[in-house]
VOGU-3710 file (C-alpha; in Angstrom, 3 decimals, decimal comma):
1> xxxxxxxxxx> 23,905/-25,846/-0,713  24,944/-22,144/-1,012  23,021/-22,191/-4,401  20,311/-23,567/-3,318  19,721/-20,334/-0,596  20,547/-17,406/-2,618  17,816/-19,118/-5,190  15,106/-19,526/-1,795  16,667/-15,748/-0,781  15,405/-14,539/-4,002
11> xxxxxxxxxx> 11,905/-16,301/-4,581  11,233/-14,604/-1,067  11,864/-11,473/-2,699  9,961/-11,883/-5,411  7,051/-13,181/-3,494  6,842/-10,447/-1,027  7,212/-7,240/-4,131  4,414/-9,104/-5,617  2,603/-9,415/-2,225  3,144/-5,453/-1,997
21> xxxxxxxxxx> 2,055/-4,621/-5,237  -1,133/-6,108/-4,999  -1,778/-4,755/-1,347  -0,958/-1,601/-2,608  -3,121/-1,295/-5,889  -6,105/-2,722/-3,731  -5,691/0,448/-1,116  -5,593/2,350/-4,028  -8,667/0,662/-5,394  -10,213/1,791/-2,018
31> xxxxxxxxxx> -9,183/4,939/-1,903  -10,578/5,927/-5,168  -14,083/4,644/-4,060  -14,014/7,259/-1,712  -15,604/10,940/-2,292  -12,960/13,283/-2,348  -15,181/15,403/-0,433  -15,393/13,685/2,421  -11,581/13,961/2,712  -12,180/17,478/2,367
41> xxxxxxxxxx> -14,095/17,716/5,058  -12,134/15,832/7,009  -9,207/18,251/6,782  -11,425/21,189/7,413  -12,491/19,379/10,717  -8,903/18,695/11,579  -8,008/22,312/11,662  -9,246/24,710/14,387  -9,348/29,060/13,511  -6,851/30,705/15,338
//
């Protein structure tokens, strides 16, 4: 029965890097999309003049 864990232990594993690699290239997907200067602006808004 041992065996039969470790092997379920493992295809869990597998299954969620997988699940994480795929999330992950479709956010980068996304945030390629984006213009970079609206993340530009963005910052600029972010930070007040002293």
């Amino acid at each position: 029965m041992d065996e039969f864990e470790q092997l379920a232990t493992a295809m869990m594993v597998v299954v969620f890097a997988a699940v994480m690699i795929v999330v992950g290239h479709l956010y980068m997907e996304s945030q390629a999309r984006k213009p970079p200067i609206a993340g530009a602006q963005m910052a600029s808004m972010r930070t007040s003049p002293l």
